[in-house]
N, C-alpha and C positions, 0 to 999 in steps of 0.2 A: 504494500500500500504506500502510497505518495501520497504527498499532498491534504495530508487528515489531519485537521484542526484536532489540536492537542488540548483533551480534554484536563479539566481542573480536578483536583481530589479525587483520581482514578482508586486510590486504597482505599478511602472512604465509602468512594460508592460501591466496590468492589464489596466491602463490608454490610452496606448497605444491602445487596442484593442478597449476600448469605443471610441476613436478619429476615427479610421477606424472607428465605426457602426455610429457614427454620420454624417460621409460626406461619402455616401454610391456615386458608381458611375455604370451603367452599362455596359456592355458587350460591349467592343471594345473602350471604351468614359474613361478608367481610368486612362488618362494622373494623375491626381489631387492627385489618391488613390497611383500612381506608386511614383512620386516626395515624399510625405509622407512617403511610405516604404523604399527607396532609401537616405535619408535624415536620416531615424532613422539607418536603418544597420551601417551607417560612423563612431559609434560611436565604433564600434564593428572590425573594422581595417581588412575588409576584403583583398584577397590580388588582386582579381578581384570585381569590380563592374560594368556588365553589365545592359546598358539600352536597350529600345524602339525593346525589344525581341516578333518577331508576332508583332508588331504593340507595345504596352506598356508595355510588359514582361520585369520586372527584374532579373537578376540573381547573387548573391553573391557567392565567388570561395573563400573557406578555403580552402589553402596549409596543407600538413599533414607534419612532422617535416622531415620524407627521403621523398620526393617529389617524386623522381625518381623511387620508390619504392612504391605497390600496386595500387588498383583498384582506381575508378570514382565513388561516389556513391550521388546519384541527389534526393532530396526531393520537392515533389513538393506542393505550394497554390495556390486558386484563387483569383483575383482580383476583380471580379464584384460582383454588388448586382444582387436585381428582382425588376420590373417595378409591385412591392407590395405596396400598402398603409399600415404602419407599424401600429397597434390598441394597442400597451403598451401605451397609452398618460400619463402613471405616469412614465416612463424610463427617468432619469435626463439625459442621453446622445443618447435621440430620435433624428434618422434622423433631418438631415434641410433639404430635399427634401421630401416633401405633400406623392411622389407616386412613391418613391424608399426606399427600404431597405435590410437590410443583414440579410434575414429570411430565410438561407438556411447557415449561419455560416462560410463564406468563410473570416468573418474578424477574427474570433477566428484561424482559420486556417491559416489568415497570422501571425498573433499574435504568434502562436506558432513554424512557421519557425524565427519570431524572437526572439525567446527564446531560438531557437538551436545554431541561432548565437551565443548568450553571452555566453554560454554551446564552443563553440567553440574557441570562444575567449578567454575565460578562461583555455583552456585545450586542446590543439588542438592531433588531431591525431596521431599515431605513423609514419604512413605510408598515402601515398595516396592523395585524396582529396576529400573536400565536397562541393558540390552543392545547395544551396536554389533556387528555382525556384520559381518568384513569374509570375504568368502567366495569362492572361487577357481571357476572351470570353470563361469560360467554360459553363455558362448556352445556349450559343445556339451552341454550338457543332466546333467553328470556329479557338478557342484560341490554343489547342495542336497541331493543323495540322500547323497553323501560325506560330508558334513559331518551330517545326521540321524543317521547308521549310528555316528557318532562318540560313544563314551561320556561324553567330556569336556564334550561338548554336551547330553546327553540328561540328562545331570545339571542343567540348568542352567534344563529346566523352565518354559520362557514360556508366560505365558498370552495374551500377544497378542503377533502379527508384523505387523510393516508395511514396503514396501518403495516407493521411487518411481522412476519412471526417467524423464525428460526429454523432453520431446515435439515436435521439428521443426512447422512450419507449423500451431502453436497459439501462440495469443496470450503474448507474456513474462509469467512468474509465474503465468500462471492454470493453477488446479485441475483436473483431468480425474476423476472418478469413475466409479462405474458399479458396479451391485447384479450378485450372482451372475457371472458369465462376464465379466473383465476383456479376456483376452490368449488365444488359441488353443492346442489341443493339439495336437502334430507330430512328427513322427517319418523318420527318415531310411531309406529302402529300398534295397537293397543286392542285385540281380540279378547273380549268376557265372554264365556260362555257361560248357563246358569243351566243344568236341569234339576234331579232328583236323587238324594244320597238317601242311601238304603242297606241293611248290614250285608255285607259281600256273602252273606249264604242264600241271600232274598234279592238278586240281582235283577230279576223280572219286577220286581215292587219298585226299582228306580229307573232314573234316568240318567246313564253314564254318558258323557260327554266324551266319554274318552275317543273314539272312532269319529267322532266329528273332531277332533282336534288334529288327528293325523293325518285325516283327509283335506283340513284347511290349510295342516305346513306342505301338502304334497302340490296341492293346488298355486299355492301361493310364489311356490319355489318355478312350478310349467309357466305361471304371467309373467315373470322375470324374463323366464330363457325365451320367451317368444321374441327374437331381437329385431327379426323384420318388422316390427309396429313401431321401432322407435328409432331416431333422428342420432343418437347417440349413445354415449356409455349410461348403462341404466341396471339397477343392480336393486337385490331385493335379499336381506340377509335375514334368517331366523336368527335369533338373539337369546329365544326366553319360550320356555314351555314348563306348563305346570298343571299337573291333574291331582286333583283332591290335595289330601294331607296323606302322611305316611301314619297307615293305619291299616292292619292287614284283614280285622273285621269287618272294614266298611267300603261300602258302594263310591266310589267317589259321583259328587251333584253339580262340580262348578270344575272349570279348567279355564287357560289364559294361554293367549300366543301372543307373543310380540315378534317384531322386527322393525328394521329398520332399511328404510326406503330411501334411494338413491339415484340423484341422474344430474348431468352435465346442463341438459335441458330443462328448463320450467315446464315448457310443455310435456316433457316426456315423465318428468317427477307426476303432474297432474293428471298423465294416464295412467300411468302404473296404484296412483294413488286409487283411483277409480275404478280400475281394474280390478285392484284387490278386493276393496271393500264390495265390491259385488259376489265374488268367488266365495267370500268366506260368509258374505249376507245368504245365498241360497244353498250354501252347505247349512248355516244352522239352522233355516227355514225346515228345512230337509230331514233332518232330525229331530223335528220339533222343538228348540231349542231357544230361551229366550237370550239376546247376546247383547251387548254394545260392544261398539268400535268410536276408539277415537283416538287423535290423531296430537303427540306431543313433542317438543323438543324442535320446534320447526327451524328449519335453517335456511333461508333464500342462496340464491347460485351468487357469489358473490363477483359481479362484475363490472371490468374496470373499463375507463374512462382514457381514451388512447393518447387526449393531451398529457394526461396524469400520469401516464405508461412514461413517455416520453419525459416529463420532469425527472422521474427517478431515474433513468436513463442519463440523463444530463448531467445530474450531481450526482451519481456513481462515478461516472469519468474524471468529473473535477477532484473526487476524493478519493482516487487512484484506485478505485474498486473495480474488478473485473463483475461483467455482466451475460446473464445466460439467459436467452430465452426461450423458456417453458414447452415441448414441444404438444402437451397434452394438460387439460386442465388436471388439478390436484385431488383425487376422488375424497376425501375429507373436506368436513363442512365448517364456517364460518361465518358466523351472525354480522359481521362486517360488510356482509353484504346489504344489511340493512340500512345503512348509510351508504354507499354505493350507488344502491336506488333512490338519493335523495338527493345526494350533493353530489359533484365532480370531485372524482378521486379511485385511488387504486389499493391492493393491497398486494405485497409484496414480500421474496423469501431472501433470507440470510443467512448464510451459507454455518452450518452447526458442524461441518468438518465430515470426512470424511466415514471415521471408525466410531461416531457418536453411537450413540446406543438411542436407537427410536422412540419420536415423541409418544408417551404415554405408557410407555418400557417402566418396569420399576425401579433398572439401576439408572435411569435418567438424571444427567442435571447439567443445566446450562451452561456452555461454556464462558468464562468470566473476560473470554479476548474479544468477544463481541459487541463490550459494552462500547467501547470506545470506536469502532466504528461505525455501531450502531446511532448512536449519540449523533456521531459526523455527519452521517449521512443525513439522517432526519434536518440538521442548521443546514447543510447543502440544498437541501427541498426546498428548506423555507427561505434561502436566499436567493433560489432560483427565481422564483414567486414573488416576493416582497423587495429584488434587486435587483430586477433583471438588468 
């Protein structure tokens, strides 16, 4: 790397980010993780410090030096871990929670909006203003829409979003881009089936769900593999099945299928979605069976903005970062798309090194060389924008 604005208090924040991995919190529950990030920014004199954005979202508002003058441009992190049991037992700043951790890097990624701070603080823009968005509930799809629905935020009016997240078994520091369809849309399905539990010597007295339940994963798995119906990559995974309780006397009366539904396409995410729910609505008709089906954890295709493409493009160059682009969208999901579809902007990978151990792996943990170019490159964006 050339040319990368050399970050201030690199041990500090380095520290900083082992203090996030150590008190990991999850998805909607990061009062503890928000107070922490909120506590460290003050040092850094922002000229807004928004709280309890969505629910726990933080947000820091750097003024640009003519205020009145250019754009809004918003950088976003998350706040939550994964309900992971973390397996480095030699990491000297391992979780203090048995069966949460930050094995998906979303502490490096706050870490690194607070390194834009100091980068800010130090040097603020000509024009405009910048955004830190630290934003809660992105692993189950609830935190961007939370936080948009949010008045505090909507006030706040950015013209451009950018987000990155960190990429396992891609080269250290290097860029990942990619035009239109970054990251896939997906959506969680949720099969109840209810009939009649009866003692397993009286199995004609009930109503076992069981054969409707095997008939709906069979079903379910043939509307995937039909690939001629669909425009793209389109994927339908069993996750989760459960008949009765474990009880060798009794008839089981209730069972449950989940999965989770996937595609590069909105449209194709929305047949498949329709698809299923029909399959598995006249298997339980079929059986008699009373059911609900609903549908959780939604994720939009998160799609970028090819001006926005092209910024990060630009301040990867100037911050002697090498650039790769994407030759297929990334089949994992990202609520980031939810801002995508609102404002101009992209979201974007950085490079976790080759031999990384994969995101949401249990011996996961973010590598601490990325803060500082991570940092970099984000002041690059926004001086791309705010200085052209």
């Amino acid at each position: 790397m050339t040319n990368q604005l050399k970050l201030p208090h690199h041990n500090a924040l380095t520290a900083f980010r082992h203090e996030l991995h150590r008190h990991p919190d999850l998805s909607g529950r990061e009062q503890e993780t928000a107070e922490r990030i909120a506590a460290f920014l003050k040092q850094y004199h922002p000229d807004q410090l928004l709280i309890g954005l969505g629910g726990t979202g933080v947000a820091a508002v750097f003024n640009g030096i003519a205020l009145s003058e250019g754009p809004t441009v918003l950088f976003r992190a998350e706040l939550d871990a994964l309900p992971i049991a973390e397996a480095n037992s030699s990491l000297p700043y391992k979780s203090i929670h048995p069966t949460i951790a930050h094995t998906c890097g979303h502490d490096g990624h706050m870490a690194i909006l607070a390194g834009l701070a100091s980068l800010l603080h130090r040097q603020k823009p000509a024009t405009g203003r910048v955004i830190l968005l630290y934003q809660p509930a992105e692993e189950t799809g609830a935190g961007a829409w939370a936080v948009l629905q949010d008045k505090s935020f909507t006030d706040l009016l950015p013209d451009y979003v950018f987000a990155l997240h960190n990429l396992p078994g891609v080269p250290l520091h290097q860029v990942v881009v990619r035009q239109e369809v970054f990251a896939a849309a997906s959506t969680g399905m949720v099969i109840a089936l209810q009939g009649k539990s009866s003692h397993a010597a009286e199995p004609e007295n009930g109503l076992n769900p069981g054969e409707a339940m095997a008939e709906i994963i069979l079903v379910l798995n043939r509307v995937a593999a039909n690939k001629a119906q669909f425009k793209d990559l389109t994927l339908l995974t069993i996750i989760h099945a459960r008949l009765g309780d474990i009880a060798f006397g009794t008839n089981p009366g209730f069972a449950t299928v989940m999965a989770t539904l996937r595609a590069y396409k909105p449209r194709d995410l929305q047949l498949l979605r329709q698809q299923a729910q029909q399959a598995a609505t006249r298997l339980a008709n079929r059986y008699k069976l009373a059911f609900t089906i609903c549908f959780e954890e939604e994720f939009p295709a998160t799609i970028n903005n090819s001006d926005a493409v092209g910024v990060i493009q630009r301040a990867a160059h100037k911050t002697g970062l090498q650039v790769q682009e994407a030759g297929q969208p990334f089949r994992w999901s990202e609520d980031f798309g939810h801002f995508t579809n609102r404002y101009k902007g992209a979201l974007f990978g950085l490079g976790a090194g080759i031999s990384q151990p994969q995101l949401h792996h249990a011996d996961y943990d973010f590598p601490d060389e990325l803060l500082a170019s991570g940092a970099s490159l984000f002041y690059a964006i926004a001086q791309e924008i705010l200085n052209p």
